[in-house]
Every structure is written in structure tokens, then in C-alpha cells.
C-alpha positions as CSV (number, residue, x, y, z in Angstrom):
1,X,41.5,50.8,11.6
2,X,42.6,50.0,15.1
3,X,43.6,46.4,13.7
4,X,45.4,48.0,11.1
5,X,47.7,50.2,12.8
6,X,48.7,47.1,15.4
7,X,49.6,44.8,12.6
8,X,51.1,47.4,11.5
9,X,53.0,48.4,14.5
10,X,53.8,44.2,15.0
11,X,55.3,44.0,12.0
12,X,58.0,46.5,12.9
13,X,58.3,45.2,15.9
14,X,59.3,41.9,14.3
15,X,61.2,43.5,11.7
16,X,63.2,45.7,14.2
17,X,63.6,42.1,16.7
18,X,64.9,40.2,13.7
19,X,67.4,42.6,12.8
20,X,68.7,42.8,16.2
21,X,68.9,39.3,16.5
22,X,71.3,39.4,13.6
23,X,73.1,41.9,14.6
24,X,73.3,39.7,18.0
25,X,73.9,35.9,16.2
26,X,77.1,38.0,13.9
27,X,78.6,39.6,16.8
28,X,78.5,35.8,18.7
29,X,79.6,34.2,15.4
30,X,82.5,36.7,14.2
31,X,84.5,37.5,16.4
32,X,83.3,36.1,20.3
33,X,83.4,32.7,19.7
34,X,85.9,32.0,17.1
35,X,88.5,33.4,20.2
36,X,86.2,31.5,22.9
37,X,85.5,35.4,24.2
38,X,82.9,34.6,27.2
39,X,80.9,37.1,28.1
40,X,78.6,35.5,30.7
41,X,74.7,35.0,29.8
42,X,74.0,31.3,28.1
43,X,75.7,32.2,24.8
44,X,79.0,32.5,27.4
45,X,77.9,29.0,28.5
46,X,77.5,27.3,25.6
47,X,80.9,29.3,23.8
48,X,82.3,27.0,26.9
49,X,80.9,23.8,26.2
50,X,81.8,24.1,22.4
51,X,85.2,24.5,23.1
52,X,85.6,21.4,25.5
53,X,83.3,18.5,23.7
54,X,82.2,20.1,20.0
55,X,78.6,20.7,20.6
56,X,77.0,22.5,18.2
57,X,76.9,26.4,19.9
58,X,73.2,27.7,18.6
59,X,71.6,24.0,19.5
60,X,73.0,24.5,22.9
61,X,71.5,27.6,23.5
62,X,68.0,26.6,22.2
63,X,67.8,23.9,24.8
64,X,69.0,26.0,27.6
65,X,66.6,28.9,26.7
66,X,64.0,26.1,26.1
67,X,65.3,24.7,29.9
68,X,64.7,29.0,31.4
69,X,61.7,29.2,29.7
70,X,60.1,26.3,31.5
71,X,61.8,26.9,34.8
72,X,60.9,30.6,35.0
73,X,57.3,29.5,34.4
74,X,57.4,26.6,36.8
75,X,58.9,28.5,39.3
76,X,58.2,32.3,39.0
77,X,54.6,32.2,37.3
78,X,55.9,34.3,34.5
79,X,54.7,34.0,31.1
80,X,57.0,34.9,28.4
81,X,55.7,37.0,25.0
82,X,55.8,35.6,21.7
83,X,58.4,38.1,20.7
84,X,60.9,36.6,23.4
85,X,60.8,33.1,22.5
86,X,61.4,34.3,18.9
87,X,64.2,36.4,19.8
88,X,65.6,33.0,21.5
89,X,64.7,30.9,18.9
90,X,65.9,33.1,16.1
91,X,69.6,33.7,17.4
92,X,70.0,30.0,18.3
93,X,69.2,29.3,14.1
94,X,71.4,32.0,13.5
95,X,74.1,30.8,14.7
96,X,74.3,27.3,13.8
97,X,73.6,28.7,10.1
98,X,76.1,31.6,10.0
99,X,78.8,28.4,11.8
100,X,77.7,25.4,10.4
101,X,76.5,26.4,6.9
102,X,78.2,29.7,6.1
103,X,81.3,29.0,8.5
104,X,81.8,32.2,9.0
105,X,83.8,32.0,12.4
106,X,86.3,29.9,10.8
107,X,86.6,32.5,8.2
108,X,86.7,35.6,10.3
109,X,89.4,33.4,12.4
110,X,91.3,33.4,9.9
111,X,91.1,36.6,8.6
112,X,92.0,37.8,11.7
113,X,94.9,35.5,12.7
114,X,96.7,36.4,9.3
115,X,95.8,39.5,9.2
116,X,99.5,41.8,9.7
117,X,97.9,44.5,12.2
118,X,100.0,44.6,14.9
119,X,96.2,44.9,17.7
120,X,95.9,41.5,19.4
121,X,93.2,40.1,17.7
122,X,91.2,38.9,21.1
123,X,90.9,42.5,21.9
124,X,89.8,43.8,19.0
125,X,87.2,40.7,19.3
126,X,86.2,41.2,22.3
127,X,85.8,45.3,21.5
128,X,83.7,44.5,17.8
129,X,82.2,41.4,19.6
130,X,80.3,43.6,22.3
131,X,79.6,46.1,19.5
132,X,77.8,44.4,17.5
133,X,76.1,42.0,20.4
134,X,74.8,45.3,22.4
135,X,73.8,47.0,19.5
136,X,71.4,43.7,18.7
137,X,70.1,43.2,22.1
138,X,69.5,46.4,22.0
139,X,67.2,46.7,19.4
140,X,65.7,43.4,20.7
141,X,65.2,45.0,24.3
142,X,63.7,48.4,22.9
143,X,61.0,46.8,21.0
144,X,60.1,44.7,24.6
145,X,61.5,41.7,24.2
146,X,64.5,39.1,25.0
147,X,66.9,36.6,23.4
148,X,66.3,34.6,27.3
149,X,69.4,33.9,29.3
150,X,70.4,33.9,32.5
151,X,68.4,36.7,33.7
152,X,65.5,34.0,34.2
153,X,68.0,32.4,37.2
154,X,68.8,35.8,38.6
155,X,64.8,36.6,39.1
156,X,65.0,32.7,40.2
157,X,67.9,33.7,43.1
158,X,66.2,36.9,43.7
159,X,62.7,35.0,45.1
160,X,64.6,32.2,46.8
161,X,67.7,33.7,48.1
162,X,66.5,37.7,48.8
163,X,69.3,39.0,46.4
164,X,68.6,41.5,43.9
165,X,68.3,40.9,40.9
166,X,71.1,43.1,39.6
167,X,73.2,41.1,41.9
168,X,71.8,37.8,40.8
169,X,72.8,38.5,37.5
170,X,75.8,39.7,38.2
171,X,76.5,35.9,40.3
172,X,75.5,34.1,37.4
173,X,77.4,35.7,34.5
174,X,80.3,36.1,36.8
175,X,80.4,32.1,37.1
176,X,80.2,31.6,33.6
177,X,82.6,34.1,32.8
178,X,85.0,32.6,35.4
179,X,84.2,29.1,33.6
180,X,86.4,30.2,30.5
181,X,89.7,29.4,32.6
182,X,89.0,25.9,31.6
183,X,89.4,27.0,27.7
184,X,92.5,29.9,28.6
185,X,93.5,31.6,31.6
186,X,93.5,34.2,29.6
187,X,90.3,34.5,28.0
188,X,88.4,36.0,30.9
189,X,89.6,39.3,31.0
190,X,88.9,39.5,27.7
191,X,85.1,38.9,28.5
192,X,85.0,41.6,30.7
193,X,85.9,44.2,28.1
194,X,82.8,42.6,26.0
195,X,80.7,42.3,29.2
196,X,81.7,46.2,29.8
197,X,81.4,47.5,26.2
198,X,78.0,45.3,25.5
199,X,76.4,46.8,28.1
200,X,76.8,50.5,27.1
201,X,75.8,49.4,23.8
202,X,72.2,48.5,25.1
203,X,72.3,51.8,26.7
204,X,72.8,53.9,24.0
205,X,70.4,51.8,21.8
206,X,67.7,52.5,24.3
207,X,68.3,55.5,25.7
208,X,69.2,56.8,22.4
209,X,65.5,55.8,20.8
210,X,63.7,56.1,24.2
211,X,65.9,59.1,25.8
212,X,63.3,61.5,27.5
213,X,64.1,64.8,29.1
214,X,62.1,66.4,32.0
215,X,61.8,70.0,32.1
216,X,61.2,72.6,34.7
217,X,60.6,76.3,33.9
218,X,59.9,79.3,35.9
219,X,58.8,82.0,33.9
220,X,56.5,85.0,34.1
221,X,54.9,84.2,30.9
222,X,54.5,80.3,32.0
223,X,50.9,80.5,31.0
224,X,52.0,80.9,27.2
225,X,54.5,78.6,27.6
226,X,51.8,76.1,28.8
227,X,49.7,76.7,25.4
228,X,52.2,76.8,22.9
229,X,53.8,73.3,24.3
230,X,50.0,71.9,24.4
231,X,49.4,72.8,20.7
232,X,52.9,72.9,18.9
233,X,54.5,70.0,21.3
234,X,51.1,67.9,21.9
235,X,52.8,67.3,25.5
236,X,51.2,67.6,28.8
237,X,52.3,70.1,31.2
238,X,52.0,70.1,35.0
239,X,52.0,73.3,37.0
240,X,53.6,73.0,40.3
241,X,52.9,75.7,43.6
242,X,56.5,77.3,44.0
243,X,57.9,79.8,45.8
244,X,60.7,82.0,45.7
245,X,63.6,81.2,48.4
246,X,65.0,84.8,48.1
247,X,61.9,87.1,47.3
248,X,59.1,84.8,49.2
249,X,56.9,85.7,46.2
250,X,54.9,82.6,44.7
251,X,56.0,81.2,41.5
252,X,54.3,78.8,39.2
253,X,56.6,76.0,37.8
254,X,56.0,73.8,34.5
255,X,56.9,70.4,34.6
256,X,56.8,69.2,31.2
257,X,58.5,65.2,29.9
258,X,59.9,66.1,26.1
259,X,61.9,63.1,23.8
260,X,65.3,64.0,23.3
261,X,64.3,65.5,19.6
262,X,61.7,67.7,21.1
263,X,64.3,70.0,23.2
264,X,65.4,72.0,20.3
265,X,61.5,73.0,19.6
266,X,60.9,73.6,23.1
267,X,64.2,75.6,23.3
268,X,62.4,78.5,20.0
269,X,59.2,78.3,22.3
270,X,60.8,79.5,25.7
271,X,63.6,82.1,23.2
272,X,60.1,83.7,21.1
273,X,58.3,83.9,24.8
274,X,60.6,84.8,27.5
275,X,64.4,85.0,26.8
276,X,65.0,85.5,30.3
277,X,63.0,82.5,31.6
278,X,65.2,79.5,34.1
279,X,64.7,76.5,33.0
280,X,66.0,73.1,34.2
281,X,66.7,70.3,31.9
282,X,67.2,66.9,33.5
283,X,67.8,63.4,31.8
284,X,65.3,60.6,32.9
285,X,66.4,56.9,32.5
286,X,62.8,56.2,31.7
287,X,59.4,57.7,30.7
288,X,56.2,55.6,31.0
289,X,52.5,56.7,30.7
290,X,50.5,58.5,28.3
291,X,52.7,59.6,25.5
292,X,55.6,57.2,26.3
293,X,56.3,53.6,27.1
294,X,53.3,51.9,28.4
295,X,53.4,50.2,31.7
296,X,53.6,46.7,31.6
């Protein structure tokens, strides 16, 4: 049965990764690089490289994922899941089918371009372009795995150079980025609108799947409260030594980690047992353990 459930649970994994790596390859293909929209990361890169010499834009980011892979493992010991390197290798075929089979950037170029809405048409690539993209990666990075990229080098600058990661990242994508003045001067403020709207794409993605509330409560009837969110909730509940800052009197405090769905139930319980309970609801960028994420 155990076998069962994980094939079962790997196939929607696979299903989920393939759908964001869709949703990734027609964001790239539609409207980021028919405008030569960089937005940092390898696909940035090779949206460069295209533009100067021709190349072929998903074959150039096989090879340089194919390039990370190997250099992460050489030099950071990492190993990299299966679901990554089919992220990576799914998105590069993507592309180069959606381009050189379907030629769908040419199209959507000049949809776009002869289209008679008066919105510059780099913008609204730009905008739709990191739609599209973060909503992908997104999907991609809530089932735990990656399309590669240049996070590989910023974990690579991080060992070598003692600069975080976040920073690293930042270097790198900021470099590439800058590299678009060689296609338009223009073109790399328009990648910072993609950079800026692609990243609070992957946020809401993954916090909006993943988004966990942790609640404190301070209640009379706390010991209720305790059994009805253990049976109806099937969450555990930690009780926490308190004490009152005004009447000095000891009070007993739940600590209980709800999904964002599970607030409105939790909200009945703590009405039906004890209107006048205080309760503290605070949002948590990320909940692993039992009952959550797993740690990896």
C-alpha cells in the first residue's frame, strides 16, 4: 500500500512539475524573448546569446544546466534529484519546440507589434512574461524541485568567496541582466520589472499552497480547545507556562501550526468554546515537521 500511495504521490509530483515547466517554457517563449526581455538566471543568458550569434535559445540552456549540474557536483558535493534535471531538461525541449517548431515567438511578436493598444508592448511583456514564468517556477519549486540556473554559482560564490547566497545570486543575475545593454540600452529595465514581478509570483505560488499560520491562545477553557483541535483539526498542540504581566496569575498558552484553510475551522472551535478567548494569529514563511513539509 505504502508503494502505492508514493507512485501515487510521484506522479503528481511529475504532473504538477511538467505543468509548471510549461507554464515556465511559454512565459520565456511569448513574450520574454521575442523583446530580448532579460531577466537574469541562464534563460537571461542564453535570451542574450541568441540575439547576438542565432543560437538556438532551449539548446543553450541544456548545455549550461548540463555545465551547473556538473560543476555543483564537482565542486559543492551536491547531488541533484531526478525531478530537477527533468525540470531542466523539460524547459530546454520546450522551448526549442514552442520557437523552432511552433514559432510561436515570432507569432506573438507580431501580434503584439501590430496590435493598436496604445501600452508599450515591452512592458506588457515584461509584466505577462514574469507572470507566467513565476507562476511555472512556482509550481516547479513547490513540488521540491528546480529548472537549475544560476543559483548553482551563487552556492559556488557563497563556499569560495563568504557571500550569501542571497547576495550571490543577486551578483550573478545582476551581471546577466546588465549583459542585455549589448542587445538595447533599453532592455534592462525592462528585466527588472520581470525580475520584480517573477519573484512574487513564486511567492504566492508557494505560500499560497504551503501558507501555514501559527496560533497562540489564552483561554480559560484552553483544555477544550486542546481536544477539539486534536480530534476535529488532527493538529498537534503545545502548551506553553505563561503568566500574566498585569494580574501575575499563571496562564497556560496553546501554540498550535494550522494551513491557511484550517483558520476558519479553528475560528467556530474558539467562538462555540470561549467567545471571549485572545488569540494571536501569525503568518510563518515556512512549516516543516510532522504534518508539514518534511526536512530535507
Amino acid at each position: 500500500m505504502k508503494t502505492k500511495i508514493d507512485i501515487k504521490k510521484e506522479t503528481v509530483n511529475y504532473i504538477i512539475i511538467t505543468a509548471g515547466t510549461t507554464l515556465t517554457a511559454l512565459g520565456i517563449v511569448l513574450f520574454l524573448d521575442p523583446f530580448a526581455i532579460v531577466a537574469g538566471g541562464v534563460s537571461g543568458l542564453a535570451i542574450v546569446l541568441k540575439n547576438l550569434f542565432g543560437w538556438w535559445l532551449g539548446l543553450q540552456m541544456f548545455i549550461y544546466n548540463i555545465f551547473l549540474f556538473a560543476l555543483g557536483f564537482w565542486l559543492l558535493g551536491i547531488g541533484f534529484g531526478f525531478k530537477s534535471i527533468y525540470a531542466a531538461t523539460l524547459l530546454s525541449f520546450q522551448i526549442d519546440f514552442f520557437e523552432q517548431a511552433l514559432h510561436l515567438d515570432s507569432m506573438m511578436k507580431e501580434i503584439m507589434l501590430n496590435s493598436q493598444m496604445a501600452i508599450d508592448p515591452y512592458l506588457l511583456s515584461a509584466i505577462y512574461g514574469g507572470v507566467l514564468s513565476g507562476i511555472g517556477l512556482g509550481l516547479v519549486i513547490w513540488r521540491n524541485a528546480s529548472t537549475g540556473g544560476t543559483d548553482i554559482l551563487a552556492l559556488i560564490i557563497n563556499k569560495y568567496f563568504h557571500i550569501s547566497t542571497g547576495k550571490g545570486l543577486l551578483i550573478v543575475d545582476t551581471m546577466v541582466t546588465a549583459s542585455a545593454f549589448l542587445i538595447n540600452p533599453l532592455v534592462p529595465m525592462y528585466g527588472i520589472i520581470t525580475i520584480f514581478v517573477t519573484s512574487k509570483m513564486i511567492d504566492t505560488v508557494v505560500e499560497g499552497f504551503e501558507s501555514t499560520r501559527t496560533v497562540f491562545v489564552i483561554s480559560e477553557k484552553y483544555d477544550k480547545i486542546k481536544e477539539r483541535v486534536l480530534k476535529e483539526l488532527d493538529r498537534g498542540v503545545t502548551i506553553l507556562q505563561g503568566k500574566g504581566g498585569y494580574t501575575y496569575q499563571d496562564k497556560n498558552v496553546l501554540m498550535i501550526v494550522l494551513s491557511r484553510r484550517e483558520i476558519g475551522d479553528f475560528r467556530r472551535i474558539i467562538r462555540e468554546e470561549d467567545s471571549n478567548a485572545f488569540i494571536s494569529i501569525l503568518q510563518n514563511s515556512e512549516a516543516l515537521g510532522y504534518g508539514f513539509k518534511k526536512i530535507r
